[in-house]
Backbone as JSON, one array per atom type, in Angstrom:
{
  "sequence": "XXXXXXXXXXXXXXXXXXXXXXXXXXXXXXXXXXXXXXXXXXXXXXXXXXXXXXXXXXXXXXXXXXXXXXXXXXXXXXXXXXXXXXXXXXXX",
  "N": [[11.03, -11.53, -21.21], [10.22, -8.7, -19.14], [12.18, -5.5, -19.16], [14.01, -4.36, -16.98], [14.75, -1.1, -15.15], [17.08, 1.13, -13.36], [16.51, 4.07, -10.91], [18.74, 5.09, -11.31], [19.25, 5.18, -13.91], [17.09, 5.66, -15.19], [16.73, 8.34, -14.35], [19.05, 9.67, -15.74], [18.64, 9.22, -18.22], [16.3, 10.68, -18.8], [17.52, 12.98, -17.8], [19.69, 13.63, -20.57], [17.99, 14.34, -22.3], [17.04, 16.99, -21.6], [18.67, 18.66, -20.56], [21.1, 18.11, -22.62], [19.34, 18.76, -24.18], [18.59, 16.69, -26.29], [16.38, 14.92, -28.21], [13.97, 12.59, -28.05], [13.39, 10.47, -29.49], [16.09, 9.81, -30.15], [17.79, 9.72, -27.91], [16.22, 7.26, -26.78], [17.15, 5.56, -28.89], [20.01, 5.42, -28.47], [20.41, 4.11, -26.4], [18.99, 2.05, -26.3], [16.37, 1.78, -25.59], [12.5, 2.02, -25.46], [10.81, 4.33, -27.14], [8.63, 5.01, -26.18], [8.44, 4.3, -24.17], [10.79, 6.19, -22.49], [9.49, 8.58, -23.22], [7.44, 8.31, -21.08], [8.73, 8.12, -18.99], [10.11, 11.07, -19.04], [7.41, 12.78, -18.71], [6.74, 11.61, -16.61], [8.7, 13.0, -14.81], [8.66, 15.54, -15.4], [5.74, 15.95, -14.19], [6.45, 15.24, -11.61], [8.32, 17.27, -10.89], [6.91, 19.28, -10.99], [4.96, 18.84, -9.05], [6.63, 18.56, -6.76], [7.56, 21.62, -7.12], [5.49, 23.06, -6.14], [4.99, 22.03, -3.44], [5.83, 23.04, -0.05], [8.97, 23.29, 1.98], [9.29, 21.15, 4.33], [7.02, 19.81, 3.77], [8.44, 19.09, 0.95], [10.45, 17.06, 2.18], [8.77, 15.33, 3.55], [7.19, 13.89, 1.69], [9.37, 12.97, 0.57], [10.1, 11.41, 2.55], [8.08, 9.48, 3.38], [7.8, 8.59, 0.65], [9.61, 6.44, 0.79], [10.0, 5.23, 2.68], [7.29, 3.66, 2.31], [8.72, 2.4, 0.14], [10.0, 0.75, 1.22], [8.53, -0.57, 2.9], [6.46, -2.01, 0.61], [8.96, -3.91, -0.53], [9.78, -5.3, 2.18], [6.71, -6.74, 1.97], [7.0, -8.39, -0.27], [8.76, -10.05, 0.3], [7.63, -11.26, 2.33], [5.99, -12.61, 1.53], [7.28, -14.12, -0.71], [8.97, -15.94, 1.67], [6.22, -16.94, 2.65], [5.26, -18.61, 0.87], [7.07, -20.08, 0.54], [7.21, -21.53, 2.74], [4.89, -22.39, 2.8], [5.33, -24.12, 0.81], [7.01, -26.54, 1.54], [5.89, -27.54, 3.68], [3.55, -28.88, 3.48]],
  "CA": [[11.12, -10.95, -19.87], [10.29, -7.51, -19.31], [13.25, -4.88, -18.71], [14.4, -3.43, -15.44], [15.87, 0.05, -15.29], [17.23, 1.53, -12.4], [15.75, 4.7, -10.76], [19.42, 6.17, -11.5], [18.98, 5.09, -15.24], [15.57, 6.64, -16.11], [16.93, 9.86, -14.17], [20.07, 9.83, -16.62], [18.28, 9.74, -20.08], [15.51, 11.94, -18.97], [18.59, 14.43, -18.1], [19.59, 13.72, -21.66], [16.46, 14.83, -22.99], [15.99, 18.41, -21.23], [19.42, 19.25, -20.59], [21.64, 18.2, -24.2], [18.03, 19.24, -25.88], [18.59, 15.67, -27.4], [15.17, 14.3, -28.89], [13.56, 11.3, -26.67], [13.98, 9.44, -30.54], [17.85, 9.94, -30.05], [18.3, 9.37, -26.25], [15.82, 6.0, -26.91], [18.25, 5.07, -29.68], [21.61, 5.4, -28.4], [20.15, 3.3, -24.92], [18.39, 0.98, -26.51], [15.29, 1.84, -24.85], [11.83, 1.81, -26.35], [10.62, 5.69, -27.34], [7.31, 5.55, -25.53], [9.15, 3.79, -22.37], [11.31, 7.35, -22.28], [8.33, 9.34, -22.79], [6.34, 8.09, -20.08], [9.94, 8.53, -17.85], [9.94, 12.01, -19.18], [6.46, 12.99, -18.74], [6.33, 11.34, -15.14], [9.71, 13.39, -14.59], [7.79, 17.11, -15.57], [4.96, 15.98, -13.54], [7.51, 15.42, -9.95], [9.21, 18.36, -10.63], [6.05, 20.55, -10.78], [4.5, 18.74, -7.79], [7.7, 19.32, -5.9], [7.66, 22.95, -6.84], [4.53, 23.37, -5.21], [5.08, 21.74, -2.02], [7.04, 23.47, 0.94], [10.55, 22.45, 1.72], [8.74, 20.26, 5.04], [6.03, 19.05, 2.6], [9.06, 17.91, 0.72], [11.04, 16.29, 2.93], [7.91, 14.7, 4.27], [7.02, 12.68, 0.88], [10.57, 12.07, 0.18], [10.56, 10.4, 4.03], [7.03, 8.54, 3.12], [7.82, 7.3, -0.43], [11.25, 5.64, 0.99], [8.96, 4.12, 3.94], [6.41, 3.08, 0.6], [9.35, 1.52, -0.81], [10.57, -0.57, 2.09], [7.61, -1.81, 3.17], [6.78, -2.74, -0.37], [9.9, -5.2, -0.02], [9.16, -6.44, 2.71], [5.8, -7.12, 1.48], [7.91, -9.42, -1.5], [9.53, -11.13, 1.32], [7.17, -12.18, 3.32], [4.75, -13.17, 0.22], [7.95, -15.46, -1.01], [8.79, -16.73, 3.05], [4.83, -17.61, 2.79], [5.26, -19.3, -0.37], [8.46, -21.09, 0.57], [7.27, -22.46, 3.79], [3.69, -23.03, 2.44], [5.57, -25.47, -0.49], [7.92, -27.64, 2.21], [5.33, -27.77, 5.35], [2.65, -29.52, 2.92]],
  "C": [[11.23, -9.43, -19.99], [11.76, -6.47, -18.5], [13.44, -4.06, -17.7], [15.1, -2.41, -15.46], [15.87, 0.63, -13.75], [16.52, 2.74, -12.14], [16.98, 5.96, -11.42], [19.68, 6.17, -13.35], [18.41, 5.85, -15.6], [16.41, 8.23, -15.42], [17.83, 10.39, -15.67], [19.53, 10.37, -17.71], [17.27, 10.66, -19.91], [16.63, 13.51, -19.03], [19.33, 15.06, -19.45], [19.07, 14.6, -23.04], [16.33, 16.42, -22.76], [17.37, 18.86, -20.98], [20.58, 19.17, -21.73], [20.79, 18.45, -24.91], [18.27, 17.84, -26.91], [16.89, 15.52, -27.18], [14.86, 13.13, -27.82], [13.94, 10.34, -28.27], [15.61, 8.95, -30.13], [18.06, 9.43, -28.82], [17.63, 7.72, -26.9], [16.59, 5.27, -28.08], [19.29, 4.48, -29.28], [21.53, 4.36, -26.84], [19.4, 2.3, -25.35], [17.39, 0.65, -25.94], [14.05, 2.12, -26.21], [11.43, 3.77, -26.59], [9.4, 6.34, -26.46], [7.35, 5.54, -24.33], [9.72, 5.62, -21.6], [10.55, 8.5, -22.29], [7.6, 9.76, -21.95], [7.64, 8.45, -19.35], [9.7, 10.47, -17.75], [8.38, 12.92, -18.75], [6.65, 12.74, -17.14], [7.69, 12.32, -14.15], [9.35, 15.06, -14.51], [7.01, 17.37, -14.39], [5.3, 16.27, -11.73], [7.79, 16.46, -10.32], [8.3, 19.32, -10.19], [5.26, 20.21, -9.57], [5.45, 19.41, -6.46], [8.14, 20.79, -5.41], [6.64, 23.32, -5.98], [4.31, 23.16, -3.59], [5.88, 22.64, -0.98], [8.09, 22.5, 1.33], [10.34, 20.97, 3.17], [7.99, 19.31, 4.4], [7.08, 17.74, 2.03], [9.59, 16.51, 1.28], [10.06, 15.28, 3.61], [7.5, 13.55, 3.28], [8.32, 11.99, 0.21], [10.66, 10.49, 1.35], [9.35, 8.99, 3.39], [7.32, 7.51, 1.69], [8.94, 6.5, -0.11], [10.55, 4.62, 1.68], [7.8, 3.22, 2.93], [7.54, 2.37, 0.55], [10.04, 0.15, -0.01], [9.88, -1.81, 2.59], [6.67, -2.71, 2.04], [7.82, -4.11, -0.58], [9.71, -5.9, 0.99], [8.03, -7.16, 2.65], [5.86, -8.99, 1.0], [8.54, -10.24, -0.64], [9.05, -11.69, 2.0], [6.18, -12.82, 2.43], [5.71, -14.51, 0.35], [8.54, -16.17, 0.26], [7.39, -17.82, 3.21], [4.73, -18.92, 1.71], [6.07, -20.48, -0.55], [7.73, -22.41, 1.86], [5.36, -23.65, 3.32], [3.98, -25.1, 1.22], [6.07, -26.73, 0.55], [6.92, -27.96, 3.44], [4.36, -28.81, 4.61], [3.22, -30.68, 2.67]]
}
């Protein structure tokens, strides 16, 4: 089963990484994470920051508002898939 990390996890060890100047070897060590997993965190962590810089402070606030609204209706997505799935198994 593949491993679930929180969003306040990956923030953590990337902070690790760029603010103790530890190594992504070392941080993926001491967390028991894989090295390439923390990479790609790191890397996708550079990439937000420098989009973010570029945006205006409306801009921001505008894809912070949208990816939250992304993330909800994502779930509900998952909920009405497994509702569909549930009622599809017991109605048959």
């Amino acid at each position: 089963m593949k491993r679930q990390f929180t969003k306040e996890f990956k923030e953590q060890a990337v902070r690790l990484v760029r603010e103790q100047k530890m190594t992504i070897a070392q941080v993926a060590k001491d967390l028991d994470i894989g090295e390439s997993c923390l990479g790609k965190w790191v890397h996708a962590s550079t990439h937000s920051n420098q989009l973010l810089s570029a945006l205006s402070s409306d801009e921001n606030q505008e894809l912070k508002r949208l990816r939250k609204e992304n993330h909800e209706l994502r779930m509900e997505r998952e909920i009405l898939k497994k509702a569909t799935a549930y009622f599809a198994k017991h109605l048959s």
